[in-house]
C-alpha positions in Angstrom: 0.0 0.0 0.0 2.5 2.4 1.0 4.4 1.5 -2.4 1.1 2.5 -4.3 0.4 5.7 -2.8 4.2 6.9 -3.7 4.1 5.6 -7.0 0.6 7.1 -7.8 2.2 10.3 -6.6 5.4 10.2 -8.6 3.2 9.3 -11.7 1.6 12.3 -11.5 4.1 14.2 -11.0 3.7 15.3 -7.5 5.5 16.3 -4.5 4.8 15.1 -1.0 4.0 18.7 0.1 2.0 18.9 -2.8 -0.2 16.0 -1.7 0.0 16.6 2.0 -1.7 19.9 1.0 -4.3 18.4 -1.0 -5.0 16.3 1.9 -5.0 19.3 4.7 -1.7 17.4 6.0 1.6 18.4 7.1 4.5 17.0 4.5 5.6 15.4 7.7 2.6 13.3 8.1 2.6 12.0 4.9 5.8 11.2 4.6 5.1 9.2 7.0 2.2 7.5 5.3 4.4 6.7 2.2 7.1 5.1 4.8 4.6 2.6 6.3 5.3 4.6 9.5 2.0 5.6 10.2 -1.4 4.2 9.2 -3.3 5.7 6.8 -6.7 6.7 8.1 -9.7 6.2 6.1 -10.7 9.6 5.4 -7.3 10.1 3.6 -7.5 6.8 1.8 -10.4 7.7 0.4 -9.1 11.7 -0.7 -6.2 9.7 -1.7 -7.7 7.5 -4.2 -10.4 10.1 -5.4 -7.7 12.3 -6.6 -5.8 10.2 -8.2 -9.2 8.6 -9.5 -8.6 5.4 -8.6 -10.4 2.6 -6.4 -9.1 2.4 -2.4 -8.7 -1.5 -3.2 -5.8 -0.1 -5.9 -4.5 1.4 -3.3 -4.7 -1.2 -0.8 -2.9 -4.0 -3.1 -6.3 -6.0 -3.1 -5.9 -5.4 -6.7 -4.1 -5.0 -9.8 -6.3 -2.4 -11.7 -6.5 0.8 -11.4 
């Protein structure tokens, strides 16, 4: 998961303060996220895969497709 949610970022050529400010989060925090240090809440999970249109099963490596 934490893979996924850097490469989805990096795809679209994004920073992590870019995201973190899409997702009212300090670069910090998502760092973190993208490090498998800290979990990733739902809320963001879901912000997370409707920006990058995708499904939260994508995201969660319970599948292959976007």
């Amino acid at each position: 998961m934490y893979k996924r949610i850097r490469d989805l970022r990096e795809d679209n050529d994004l920073t992590q303060k870019q995201v973190a400010e899409i997702l009212h989060c300090s670069q910090q925090v998502y760092s973190n996220y993208e490090l498998g240090q800290r979990d990733i809440p739902t809320a963001i999970l879901i912000a997370l895969a409707k920006h990058y249109k995708t499904s939260t099963d994508y995201i969660l490596g319970l599948t292959d497709k976007k």
